[in-house]
N, C-alpha and C positions, 0 to 999 in steps of 0.2 A: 410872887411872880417876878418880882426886881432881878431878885437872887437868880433867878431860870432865863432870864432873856440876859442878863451878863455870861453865865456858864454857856449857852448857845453864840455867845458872840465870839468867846475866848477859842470854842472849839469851831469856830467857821478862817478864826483867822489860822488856822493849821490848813486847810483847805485850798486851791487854787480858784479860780472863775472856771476851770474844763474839768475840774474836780479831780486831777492826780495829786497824788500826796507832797508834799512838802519835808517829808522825814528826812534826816541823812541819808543818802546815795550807798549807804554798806552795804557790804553784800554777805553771804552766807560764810563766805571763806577768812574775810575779815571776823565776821565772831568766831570762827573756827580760830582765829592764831590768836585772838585777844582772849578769850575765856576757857579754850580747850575744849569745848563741844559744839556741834553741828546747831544751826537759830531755831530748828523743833524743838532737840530736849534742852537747850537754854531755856527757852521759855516754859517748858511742862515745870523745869526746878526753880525759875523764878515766879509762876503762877503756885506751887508749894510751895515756897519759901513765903510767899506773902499770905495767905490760909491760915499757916500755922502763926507767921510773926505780927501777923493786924491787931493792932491794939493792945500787943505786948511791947516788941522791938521797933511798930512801925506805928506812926500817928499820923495820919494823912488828912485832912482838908474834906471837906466835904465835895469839894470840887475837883479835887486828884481822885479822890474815891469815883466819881462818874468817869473821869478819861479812863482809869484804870477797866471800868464797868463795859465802857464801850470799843476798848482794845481789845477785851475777853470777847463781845461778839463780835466784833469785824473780823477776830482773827480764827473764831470757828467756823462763822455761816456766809463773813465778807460782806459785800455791801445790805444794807436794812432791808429785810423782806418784813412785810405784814403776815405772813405765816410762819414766820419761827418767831416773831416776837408775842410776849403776853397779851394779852386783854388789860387796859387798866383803864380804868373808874378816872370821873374828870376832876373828882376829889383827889386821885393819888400821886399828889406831885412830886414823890420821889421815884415813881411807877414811869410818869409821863418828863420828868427829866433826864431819866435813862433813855428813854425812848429819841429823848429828842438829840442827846448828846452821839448817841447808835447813828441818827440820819445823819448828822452834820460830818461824819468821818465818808462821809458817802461815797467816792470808787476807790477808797484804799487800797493797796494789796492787801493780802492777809499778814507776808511777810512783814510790810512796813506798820501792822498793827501787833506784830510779837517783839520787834523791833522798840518802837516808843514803847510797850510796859512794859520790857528790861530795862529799858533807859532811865522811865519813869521811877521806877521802884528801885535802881541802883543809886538815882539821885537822893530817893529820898533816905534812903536806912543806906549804911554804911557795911552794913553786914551782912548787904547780898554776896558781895564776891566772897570773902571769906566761905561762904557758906558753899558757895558752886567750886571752889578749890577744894574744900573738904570733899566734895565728890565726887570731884576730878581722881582725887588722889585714892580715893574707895574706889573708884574703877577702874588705875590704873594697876591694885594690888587684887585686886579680882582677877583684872587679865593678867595679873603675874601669875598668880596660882591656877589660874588653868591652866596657863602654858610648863608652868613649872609640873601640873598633873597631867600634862599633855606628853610634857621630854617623860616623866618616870614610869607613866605608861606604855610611851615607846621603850624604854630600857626594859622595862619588865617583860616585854612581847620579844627582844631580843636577847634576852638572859634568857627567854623559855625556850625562843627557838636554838638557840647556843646549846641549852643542854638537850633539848633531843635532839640536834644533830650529833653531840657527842655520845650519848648515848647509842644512837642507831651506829656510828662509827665503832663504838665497844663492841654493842652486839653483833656487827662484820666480823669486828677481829675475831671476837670468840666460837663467830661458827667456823671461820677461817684457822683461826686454829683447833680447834676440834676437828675441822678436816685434815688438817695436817697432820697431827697427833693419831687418828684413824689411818691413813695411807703409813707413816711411821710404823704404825703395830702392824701392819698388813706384812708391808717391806722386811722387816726384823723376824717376823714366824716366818715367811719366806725363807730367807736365808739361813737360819736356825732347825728350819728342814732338811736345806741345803747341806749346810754342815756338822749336821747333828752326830753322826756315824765319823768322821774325822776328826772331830774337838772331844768326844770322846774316848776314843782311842788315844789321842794324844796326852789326854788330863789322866787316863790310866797309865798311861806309862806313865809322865814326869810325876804322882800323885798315886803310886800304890798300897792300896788298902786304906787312904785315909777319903774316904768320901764328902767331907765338909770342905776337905782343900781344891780335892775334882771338881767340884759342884761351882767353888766360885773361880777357878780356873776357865773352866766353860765362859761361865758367864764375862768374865774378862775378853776373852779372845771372841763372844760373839759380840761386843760392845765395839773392839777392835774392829773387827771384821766389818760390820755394820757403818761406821764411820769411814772404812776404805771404802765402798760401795758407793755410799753417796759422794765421797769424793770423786769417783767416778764419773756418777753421772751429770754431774753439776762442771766436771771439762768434755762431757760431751755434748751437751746442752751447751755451753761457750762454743767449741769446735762448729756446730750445729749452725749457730748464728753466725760464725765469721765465717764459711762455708755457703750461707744465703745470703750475703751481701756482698761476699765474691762474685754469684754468681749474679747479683742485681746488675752488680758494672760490669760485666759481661754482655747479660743481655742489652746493658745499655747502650754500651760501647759497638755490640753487633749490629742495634738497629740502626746509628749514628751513620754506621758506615754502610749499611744496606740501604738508606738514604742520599746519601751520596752517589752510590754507583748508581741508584735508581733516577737521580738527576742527569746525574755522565754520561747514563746511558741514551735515556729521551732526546737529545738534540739528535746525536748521531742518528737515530735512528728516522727520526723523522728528516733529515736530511736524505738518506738511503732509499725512503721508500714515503711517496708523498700522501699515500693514505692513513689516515688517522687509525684506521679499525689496528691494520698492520703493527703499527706502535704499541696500542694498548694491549695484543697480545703477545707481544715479544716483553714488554715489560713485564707481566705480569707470570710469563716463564722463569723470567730471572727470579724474582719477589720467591715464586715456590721453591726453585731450586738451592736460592741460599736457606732459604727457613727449614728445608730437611737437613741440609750439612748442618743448619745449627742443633738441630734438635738431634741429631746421630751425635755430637759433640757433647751434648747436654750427657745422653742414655750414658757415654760410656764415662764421662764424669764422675755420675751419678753408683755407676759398679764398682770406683775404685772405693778402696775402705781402709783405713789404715792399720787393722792387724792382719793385714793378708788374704788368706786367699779363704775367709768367710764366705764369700760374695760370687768370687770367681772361679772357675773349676781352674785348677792347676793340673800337674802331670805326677804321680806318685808311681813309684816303682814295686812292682810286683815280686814277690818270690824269686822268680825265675828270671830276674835283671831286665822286662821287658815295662814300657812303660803304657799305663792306661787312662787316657781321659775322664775324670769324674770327679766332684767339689768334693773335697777334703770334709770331714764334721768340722762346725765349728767348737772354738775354744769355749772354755767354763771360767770365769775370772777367778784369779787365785787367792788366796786368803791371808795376810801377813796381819804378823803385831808382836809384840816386846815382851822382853822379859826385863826385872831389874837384877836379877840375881846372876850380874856378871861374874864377878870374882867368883862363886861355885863353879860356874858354867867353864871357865879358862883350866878350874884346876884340873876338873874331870877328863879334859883331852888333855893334858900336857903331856900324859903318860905314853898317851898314842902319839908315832911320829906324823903315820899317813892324816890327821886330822890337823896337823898342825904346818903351813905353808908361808914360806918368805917371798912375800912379793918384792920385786925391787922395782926403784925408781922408773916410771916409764911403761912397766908391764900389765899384760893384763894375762888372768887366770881363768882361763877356763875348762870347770869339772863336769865332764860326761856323764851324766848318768842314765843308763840305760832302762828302759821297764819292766818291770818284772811280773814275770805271767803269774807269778801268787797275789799281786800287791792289785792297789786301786787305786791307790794314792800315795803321793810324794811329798815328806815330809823335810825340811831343812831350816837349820838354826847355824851362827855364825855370828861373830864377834872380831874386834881388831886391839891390838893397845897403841892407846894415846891418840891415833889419829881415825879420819874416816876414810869410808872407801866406797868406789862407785858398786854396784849390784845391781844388777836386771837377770833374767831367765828367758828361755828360749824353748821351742820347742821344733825339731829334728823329725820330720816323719821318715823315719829312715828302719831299717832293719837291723841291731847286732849282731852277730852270732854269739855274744856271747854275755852275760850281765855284769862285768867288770866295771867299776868305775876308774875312770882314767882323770888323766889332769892335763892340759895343753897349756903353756906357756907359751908368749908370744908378745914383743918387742911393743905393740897398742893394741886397742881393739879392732884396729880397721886393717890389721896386718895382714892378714888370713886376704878380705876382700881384695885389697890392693896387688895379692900375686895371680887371684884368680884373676882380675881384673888384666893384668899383664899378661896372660897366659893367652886369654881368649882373644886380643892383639896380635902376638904372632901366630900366624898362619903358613905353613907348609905348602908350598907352593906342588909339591910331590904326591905326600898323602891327603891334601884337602883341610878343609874346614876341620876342627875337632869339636865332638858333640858335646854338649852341658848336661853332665852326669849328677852334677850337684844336688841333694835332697832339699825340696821344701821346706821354709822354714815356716814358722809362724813365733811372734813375738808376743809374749806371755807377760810379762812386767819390763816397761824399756827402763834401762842404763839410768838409775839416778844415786846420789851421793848419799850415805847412808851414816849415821851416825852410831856406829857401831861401837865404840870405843865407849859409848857412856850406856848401851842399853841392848842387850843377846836379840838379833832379830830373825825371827822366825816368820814359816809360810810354810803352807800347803798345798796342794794344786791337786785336781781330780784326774784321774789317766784319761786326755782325749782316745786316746789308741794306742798301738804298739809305735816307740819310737825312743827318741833320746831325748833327754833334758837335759839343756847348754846354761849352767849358772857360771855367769860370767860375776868376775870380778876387779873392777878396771880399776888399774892405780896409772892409768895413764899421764893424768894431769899432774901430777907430781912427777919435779924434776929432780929431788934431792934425798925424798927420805921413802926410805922401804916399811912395806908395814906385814906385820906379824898377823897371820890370818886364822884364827880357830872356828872349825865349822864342824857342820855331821848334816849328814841326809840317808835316811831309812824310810820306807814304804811300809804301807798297813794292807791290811786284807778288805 
């Protein structure tokens, strides 16, 4: 009983007279920086560390064994209840000096009882902290590896999503090009309908009797043909868009200024006439009356077209010299593409003189040819040496009397324009105005530079009607060197 009334004094003088604790003043955050965990699980690893290390690593006192005894209950249940303590017999004095060691820590915290057995048990064994840094260091390689299976998780959910999006972008492109490839074959048996009866006839003539050389003939000149086409339409698709943006700043620009006059106007008016109503209908006259000039401005915009008079009825002359109002048919786009077999192609007209023409420095040539009521189509081939030369075609809806093909020489291409253009200037003060007898034209392939000298270039063209085809041959832009011009054009049935 010596032994239990010393152990109860030693554990009263931890105690105050108003019964708060006496422990160091630490707080949670101080073991947070001094041990590296939170004073709960300190204490859950220093309450396991001493379990496992009592009476191996640790040798304590019979007297540290009851603080240690009475820290474990103050710091589960807090101050002594007679309901969570045992029953013990008045024989069981190590039953009843727990008991009593329990009371004397009497309104501890609970904290300041997890508090002294870290204390307690780090003074006595040397091998607590070691042991709380080992699983410091076990939890900080745990939270590596989740985080480390956290980033590769995410990388793997962004390599998945990476490949189906490139994936679904494949499978665009491939129905995008399947569409294409479809529209392609559409467009090509189109035009291989189109021209089926003229690349025929032609590949029998250049290719008689041998059929294997027709057959890939053909197919050459509808590859050609094919490729002009969509060159085509891909500058009128260009044309198309600078054409809607023209007319965006147009419209911009009209309503800019149909806002301002609509400002300009309102004072004056309300100045003139002091009732409001009066105003808002005089403005709203003006508002209508520019928005039809613009839109009449738009319609006839919208008619003009650049190969002529598709769109517009023109004036064509009849038989009998008189003229009739009505739209011309439109044109069929014509069909060029290449040969290599110059050097053949030069020797076979040498012989002929009418096939063989000196253009000189400055000129342009232009051969007439007229339609022929057997033919349906216009066929023409043409070459130069050494240099190139400008080539466009035209179409004359006019009448000949007769199917000769003729040749005009003339000093540019704009020679011819520039005397009409003079002409219809002066005016006769006597006999009057003089009428514009001139025939419709329509332009069939315009004016560009051709590289004739290194490749025979040929075309076809379907008969819009009865009329003339103007193949013009402009060596205009050339001030010094003349060029040597071998050509031929024949009609098929």
């Amino acid at each position: 009983m010596a032994d239990t009334d010393k152990l109860a004094n030693e554990v009263k003088t931890m105690t105050l007279q108003n019964g708060e604790s006496t422990a160091p003043n630490n707080s949670n955050d101080d073991f947070m920086n001094d041990w590296g965990f939170p004073l709960p699980d300190l204490y859950k690893l220093s309450l396991r560390f001493y379990k496992e290390k009592d009476g191996k690593a640790i040798h304590l006192t019979y007297k540290e064994k009851l603080r240690l005894v009475a820290y474990t209950k103050q710091a589960a249940h807090g101050k002594y209840r007679n309901d969570v303590s045992p029953d013990v017999g008045f024989l069981d004095v190590v039953g009843n000096d727990r008991r009593q060691a329990w009371q004397n820590l009497g309104d501890m915290s609970k904290e300041s009882a997890m508090m002294e057995f870290i204390k307690l048990v780090d003074s006595q064994c040397g091998l607590l902290r070691p042991y709380i840094e080992a699983h410091k260091a076990e939890n900080m390689e745990k939270i590596k590896k989740q985080r480390e299976a956290e980033e590769q998780r995410r990388r793997e959910e962004e390599e998945k999503e990476r490949k189906r999006l490139e994936e679904e972008a494949q499978r665009q492109l491939e129905m995008e090009r399947k569409r294409q490839l479809e529209q392609e074959m559409q467009i090509r048996t189109a035009l291989n309908q189109q021209t089926a009866v003229q690349f025929s006839q032609y590949a029998t003539q250049q290719c008689p009797g041998n059929k294997q050389q027709q057959e890939e003939l053909i197919r050459q000149l509808q590859e050609q043909h094919f490729q002009q086409y969509m060159q085509q339409v891909y500058q009128q698709q260009l044309l198309h868009q600078q054409q809607q943006y023209q007319q965006l700043q147009q419209n911009t620009s009209s309503a800019q200024q149909l806002q301002q006059n609509m400002s300009s106007a309102a004072p004056n008016t309300t100045t003139t006439n002091n009732n409001p109503n009066v105003t808002t209908v005089i403005t709203k006259t003006e508002t209508k009356e520019l928005t039809q000039a613009q839109q009449q401005q738009m319609q006839q915009q919208q008619q003009l077209q650049p190969n002529g008079p598709t769109s517009v009825p023109t004036e064509q002359p009849d038989t009998n010299g008189n003229k009739e109002d009505h739209e011309l048919p439109p044109l069929a786009a014509a069909s060029m593409w290449t040969r290599k077999d110059i050097k053949e192609f030069k020797e076979s007209l040498r012989k002929d003189k009418d096939s063989v023409i000196k253009i000189g420095s400055g000129e342009t040539v232009t051969v007439r040819v007229p339609t022929h009521e057997d033919g349906s189509c216009l066929f023409w081939e043409f070459s130069t040496d050494y240099y190139d030369i400008g080539f466009g075609v035209y179409f004359e809806w006019t009448v000949e009397p007769n199917n000769a093909v003729t040749v005009h020489v003339s000093e540019s291409s704009d020679e011819e324009d520039l005397e009409e253009e003079q002409q219809e200037n002066k005016v006769d003060v006597e006999q009057g105005s003089k009428q514009d007898n001139r025939p419709p034209t329509d332009e069939i392939i315009p004016v560009y530079r051709r590289d004739c000298h290194e490749e025979v270039y040929c075309g076809s063209h379907a008969y819009p009607g009865q009329g003339v085809y103007l193949l013009k041959f402009d060596n205009s832009y050339s001030l010094w060197r003349s060029k040597n011009l071998y050509y031929r054009v024949y009609y098929s049935r």
